[in-house]
C-alpha positions as CSV (number, residue, x, y, z in Angstrom):
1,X,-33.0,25.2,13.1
2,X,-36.2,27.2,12.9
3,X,-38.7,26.9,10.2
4,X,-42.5,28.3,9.5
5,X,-45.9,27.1,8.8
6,X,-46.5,28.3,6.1
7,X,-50.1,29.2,6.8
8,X,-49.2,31.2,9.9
9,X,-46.1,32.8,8.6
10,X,-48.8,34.1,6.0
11,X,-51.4,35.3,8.1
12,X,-48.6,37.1,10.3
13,X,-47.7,39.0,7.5
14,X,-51.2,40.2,6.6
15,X,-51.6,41.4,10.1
16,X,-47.9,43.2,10.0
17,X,-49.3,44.8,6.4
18,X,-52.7,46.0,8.3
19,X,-50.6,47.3,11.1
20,X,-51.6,50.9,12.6
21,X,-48.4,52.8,12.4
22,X,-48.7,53.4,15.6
23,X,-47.8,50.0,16.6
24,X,-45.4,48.6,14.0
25,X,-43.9,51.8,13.0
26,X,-43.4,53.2,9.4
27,X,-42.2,50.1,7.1
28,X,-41.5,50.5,3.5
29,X,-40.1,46.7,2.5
30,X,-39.1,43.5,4.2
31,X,-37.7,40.4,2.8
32,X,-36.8,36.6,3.6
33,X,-35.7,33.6,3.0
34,X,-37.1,30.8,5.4
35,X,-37.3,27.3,5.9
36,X,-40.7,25.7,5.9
37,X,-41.7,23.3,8.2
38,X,-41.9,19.7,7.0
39,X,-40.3,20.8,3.3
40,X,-37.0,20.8,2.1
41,X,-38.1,23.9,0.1
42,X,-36.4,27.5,0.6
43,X,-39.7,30.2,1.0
44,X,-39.1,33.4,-0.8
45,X,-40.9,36.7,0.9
46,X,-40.8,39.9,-0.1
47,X,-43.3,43.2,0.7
48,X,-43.0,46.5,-0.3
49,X,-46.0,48.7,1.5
50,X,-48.9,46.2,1.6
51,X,-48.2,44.3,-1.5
52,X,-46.6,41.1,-0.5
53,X,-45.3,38.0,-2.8
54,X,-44.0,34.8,-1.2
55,X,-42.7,31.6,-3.2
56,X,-41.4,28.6,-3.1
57,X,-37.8,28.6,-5.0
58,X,-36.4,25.1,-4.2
59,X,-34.5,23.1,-2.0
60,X,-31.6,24.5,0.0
61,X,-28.4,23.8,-1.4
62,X,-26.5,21.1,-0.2
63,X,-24.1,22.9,2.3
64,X,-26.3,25.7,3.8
65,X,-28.1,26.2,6.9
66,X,-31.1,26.2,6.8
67,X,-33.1,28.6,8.9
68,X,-35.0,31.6,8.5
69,X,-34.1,35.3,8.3
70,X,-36.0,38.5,7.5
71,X,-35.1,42.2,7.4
72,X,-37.5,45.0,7.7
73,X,-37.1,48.5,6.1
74,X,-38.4,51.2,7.8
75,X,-38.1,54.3,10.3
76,X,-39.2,53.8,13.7
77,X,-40.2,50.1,13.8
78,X,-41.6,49.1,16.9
79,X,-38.9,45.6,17.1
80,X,-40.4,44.2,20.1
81,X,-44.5,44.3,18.7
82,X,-42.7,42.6,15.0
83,X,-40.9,40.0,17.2
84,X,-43.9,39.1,19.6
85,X,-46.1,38.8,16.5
86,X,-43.8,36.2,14.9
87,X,-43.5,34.0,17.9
């Protein structure tokens, strides 16, 4: 499955926080769970406006996938420039 670095995952998100509106769109919160590249540790990530918090929260349990998901709140989110950015 997928996983991040954690260092770019981290320096994606600061440039998704210092977004113009004009390009991400209006987002309020996002949150995630992901898997982190060379760890069996699950990454917390959660934002709301440009304050942002991300932690380490353990291994996955036993039986789950692991993999990487994040949701973004907002009106008028550009999907294709948040996508492109996390590539």
């Amino acid at each position: 499955g997928m996983a991040v670095e954690p260092l770019r995952f981290a320096r994606w998100m600061r440039k998704v926080a210092s977004a113009k509106v004009e390009d991400k769109g209006n987002l309020y919160r996002s949150k995630g769970v992901f898997a982190v590249e060379g760890s069996a540790q699950r990454l917390v990530f959660h934002a709301v406006s440009d304050v942002m918090e991300k932690e380490l929260v353990g291994p996955w349990p036993e039986n789950a996938v692991r993999g990487c998901k994040i949701v973004f709140i907002g009106k008028k989110l550009n999907r294709q420039w948040l996508e492109e950015g996390f590539d």
